[in-house]
C-alpha positions as CSV (number, residue, x, y, z in Angstrom):
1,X,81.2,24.9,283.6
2,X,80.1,27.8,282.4
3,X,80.9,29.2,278.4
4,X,79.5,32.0,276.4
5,X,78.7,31.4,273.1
6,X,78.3,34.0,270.0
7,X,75.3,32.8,268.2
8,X,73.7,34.0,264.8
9,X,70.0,35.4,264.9
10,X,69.4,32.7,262.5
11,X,70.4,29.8,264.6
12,X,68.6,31.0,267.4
13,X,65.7,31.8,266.0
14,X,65.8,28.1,264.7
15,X,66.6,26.8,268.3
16,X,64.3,28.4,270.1
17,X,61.3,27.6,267.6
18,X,62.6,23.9,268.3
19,X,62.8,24.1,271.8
20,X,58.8,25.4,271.9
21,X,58.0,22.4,269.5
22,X,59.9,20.2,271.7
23,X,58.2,21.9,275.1
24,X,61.5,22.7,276.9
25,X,63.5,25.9,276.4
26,X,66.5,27.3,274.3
27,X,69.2,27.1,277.0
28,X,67.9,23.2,278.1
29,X,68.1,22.1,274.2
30,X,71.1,23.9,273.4
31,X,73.0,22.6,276.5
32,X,71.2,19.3,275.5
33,X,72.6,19.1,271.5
34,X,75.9,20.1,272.6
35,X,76.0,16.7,275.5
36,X,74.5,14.1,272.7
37,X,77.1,15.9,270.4
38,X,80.2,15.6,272.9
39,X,78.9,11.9,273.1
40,X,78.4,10.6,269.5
41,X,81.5,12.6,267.8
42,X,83.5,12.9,271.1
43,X,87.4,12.5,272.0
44,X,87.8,9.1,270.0
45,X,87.1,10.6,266.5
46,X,89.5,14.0,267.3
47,X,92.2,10.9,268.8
48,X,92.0,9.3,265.2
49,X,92.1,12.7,263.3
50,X,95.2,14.1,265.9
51,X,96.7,10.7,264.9
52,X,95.7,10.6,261.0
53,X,97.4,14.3,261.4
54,X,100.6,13.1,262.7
55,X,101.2,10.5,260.0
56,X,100.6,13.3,257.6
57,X,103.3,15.5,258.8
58,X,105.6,12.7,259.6
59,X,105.4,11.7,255.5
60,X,105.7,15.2,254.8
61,X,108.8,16.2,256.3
62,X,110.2,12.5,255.4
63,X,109.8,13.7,251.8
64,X,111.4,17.1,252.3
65,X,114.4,15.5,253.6
């Protein structure tokens, strides 16, 4: 799937210097940090928050009423 994404200079400047140190290049470790971060932080943790969310707004309008 293809997405286009609006990037400061700074943070490309930062990723690219990173992706000479680590001998690949900017698209390959960008596309790389955004799979480990889909992994690590993924659908389970925004589950928990959609779900910590909905017990928020159930207690809110519960002490509206």
């Amino acid at each position: 799937m293809r997405k286009l994404l609006d990037l400061s200079d700074e943070c490309v400047k930062s990723l690219s210097k990173r992706a000479i140190d680590e001998n690949t290049d900017f698209k390959n470790l960008a596309q790389d940090i955004l799979e480990r971060e889909s992994k690590h932080n993924g659908f389970e943790k925004t589950k928990e928050r959609g779900q910590k969310n909905n017990k928020t707004a159930k207690r809110n309008v519960k002490s509206k009423e």
